[in-house]
C-alpha positions in Angstrom: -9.3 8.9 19.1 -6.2 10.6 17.9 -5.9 9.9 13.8 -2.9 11.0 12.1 -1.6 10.9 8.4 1.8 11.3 6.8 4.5 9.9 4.9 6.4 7.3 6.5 10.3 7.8 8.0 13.1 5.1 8.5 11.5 4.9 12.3 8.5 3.3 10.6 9.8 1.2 9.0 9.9 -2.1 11.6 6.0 -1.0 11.8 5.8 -1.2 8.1 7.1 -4.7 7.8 5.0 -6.1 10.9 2.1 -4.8 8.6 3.2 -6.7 5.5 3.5 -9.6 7.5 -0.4 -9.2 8.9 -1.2 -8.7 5.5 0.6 -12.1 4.3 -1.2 -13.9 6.9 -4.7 -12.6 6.4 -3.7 -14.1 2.2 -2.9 -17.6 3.4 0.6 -16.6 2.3 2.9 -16.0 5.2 5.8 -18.4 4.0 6.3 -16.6 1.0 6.9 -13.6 2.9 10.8 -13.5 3.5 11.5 -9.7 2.2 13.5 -8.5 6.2 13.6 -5.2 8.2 17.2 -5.0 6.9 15.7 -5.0 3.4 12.9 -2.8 4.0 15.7 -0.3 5.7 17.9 -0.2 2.7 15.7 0.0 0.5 13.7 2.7 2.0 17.0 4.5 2.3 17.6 4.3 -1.5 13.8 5.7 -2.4 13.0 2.1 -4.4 9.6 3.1 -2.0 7.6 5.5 -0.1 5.0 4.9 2.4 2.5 6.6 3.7 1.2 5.6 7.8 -1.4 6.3 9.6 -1.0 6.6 13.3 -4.1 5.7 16.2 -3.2 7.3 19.2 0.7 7.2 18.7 0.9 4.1 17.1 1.0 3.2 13.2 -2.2 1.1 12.4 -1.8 1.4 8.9 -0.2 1.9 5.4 0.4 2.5 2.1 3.5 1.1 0.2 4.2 2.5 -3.3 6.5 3.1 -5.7 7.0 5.8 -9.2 6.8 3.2 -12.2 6.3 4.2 -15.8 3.0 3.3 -18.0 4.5 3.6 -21.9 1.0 4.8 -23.2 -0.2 7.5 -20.1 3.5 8.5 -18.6 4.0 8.6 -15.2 2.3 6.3 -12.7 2.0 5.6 -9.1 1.8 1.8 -8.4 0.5 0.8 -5.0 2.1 -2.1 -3.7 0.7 -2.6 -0.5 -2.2 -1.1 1.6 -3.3 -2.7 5.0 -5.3 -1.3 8.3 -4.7 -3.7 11.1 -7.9 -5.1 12.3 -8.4 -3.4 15.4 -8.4 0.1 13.2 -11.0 -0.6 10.7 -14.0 0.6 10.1 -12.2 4.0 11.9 -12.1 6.0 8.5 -8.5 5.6 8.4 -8.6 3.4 5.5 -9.9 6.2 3.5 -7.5 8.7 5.0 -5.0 6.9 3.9 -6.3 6.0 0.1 -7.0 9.8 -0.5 -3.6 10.5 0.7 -2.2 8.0 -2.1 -4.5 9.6 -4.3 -3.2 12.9 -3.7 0.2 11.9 -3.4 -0.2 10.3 -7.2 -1.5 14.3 -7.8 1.2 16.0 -6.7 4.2 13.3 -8.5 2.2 14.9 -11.6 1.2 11.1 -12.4 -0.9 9.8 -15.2 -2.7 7.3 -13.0 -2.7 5.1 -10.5 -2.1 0.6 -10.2 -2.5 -2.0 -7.7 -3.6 -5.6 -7.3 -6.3 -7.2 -5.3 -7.0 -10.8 -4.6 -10.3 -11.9 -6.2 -11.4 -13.4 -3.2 -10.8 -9.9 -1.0 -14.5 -8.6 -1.0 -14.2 -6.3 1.4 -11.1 -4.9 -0.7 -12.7 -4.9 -4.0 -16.1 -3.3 -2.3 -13.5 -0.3 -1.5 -12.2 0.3 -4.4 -15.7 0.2 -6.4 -16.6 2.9 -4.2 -13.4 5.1 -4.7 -14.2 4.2 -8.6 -11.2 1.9 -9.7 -11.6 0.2 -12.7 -10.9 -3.3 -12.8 -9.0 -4.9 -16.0 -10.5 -8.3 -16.3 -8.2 -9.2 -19.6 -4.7 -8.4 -17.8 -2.9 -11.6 -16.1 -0.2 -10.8 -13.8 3.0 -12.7 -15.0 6.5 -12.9 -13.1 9.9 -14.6 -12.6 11.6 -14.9 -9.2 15.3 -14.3 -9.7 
């Protein structure tokens, strides 16, 4: 088994989006999904994200999608915005390649911390991120408007 890690190029990117499209089916939510390649391309090509892939044997099984935001009381901050191992790669180790790979990336940006989401129903997801020691905000709710 052949396990590599690095940042992701415009090559990856139609791997990327078949990834975020597992990971709106596995949340029930595949409809709302509507973001395309063409999207993903551009904006890949104007740095609104980075991503971070992990290849089995030549082929991406895995990534991390993020973006630089601001926090106005710590500074700097990396938020992840997506992070999904396809099924037939878990329980590899890749999943924690990749996360200390974020982690690291977060590091060397100089950032103040690192965000992300996880659905309260995700158990295996929220079991993960207990044991990489994130702390969970129970007083935050997430609030947006679609343009």
């Amino acid at each position: 088994m052949n396990i590599s890690i690095r940042k992701a190029t415009q090559q990856d990117i139609p791997a990327i989006h078949d990834l975020v499209r597992e990971l709106a089916i596995y949340e029930k939510a595949e409809q709302e999904f509507t973001a395309s390649v063409e999207d993903y391309l551009q904006d890949f090509d104007q740095k609104v994200f980075d991503s971070i892939v992990a290849e089995l044997d030549g082929e991406v099984v895995g990534m991390m999608l993020y973006y630089l935001t601001y926090s106005t009381w710590k500074g700097k901050m990396l938020y992840l915005e997506d992070f999904v191992v396809r099924a037939k790669a878990r329980r590899t180790g890749i999943g924690q390649r990749l996360f200390d790979a974020f982690i690291e990336e977060g590091r060397k940006l100089n950032c103040r911390l690192t965000k992300w989401q996880v659905l309260d129903w995700n158990n295996p997801a929220i079991d993960f991120y207990k044991k990489n020691g994130a702390t969970f905000e129970d007083e935050w709710l997430n609030c947006k408007v679609f343009l």
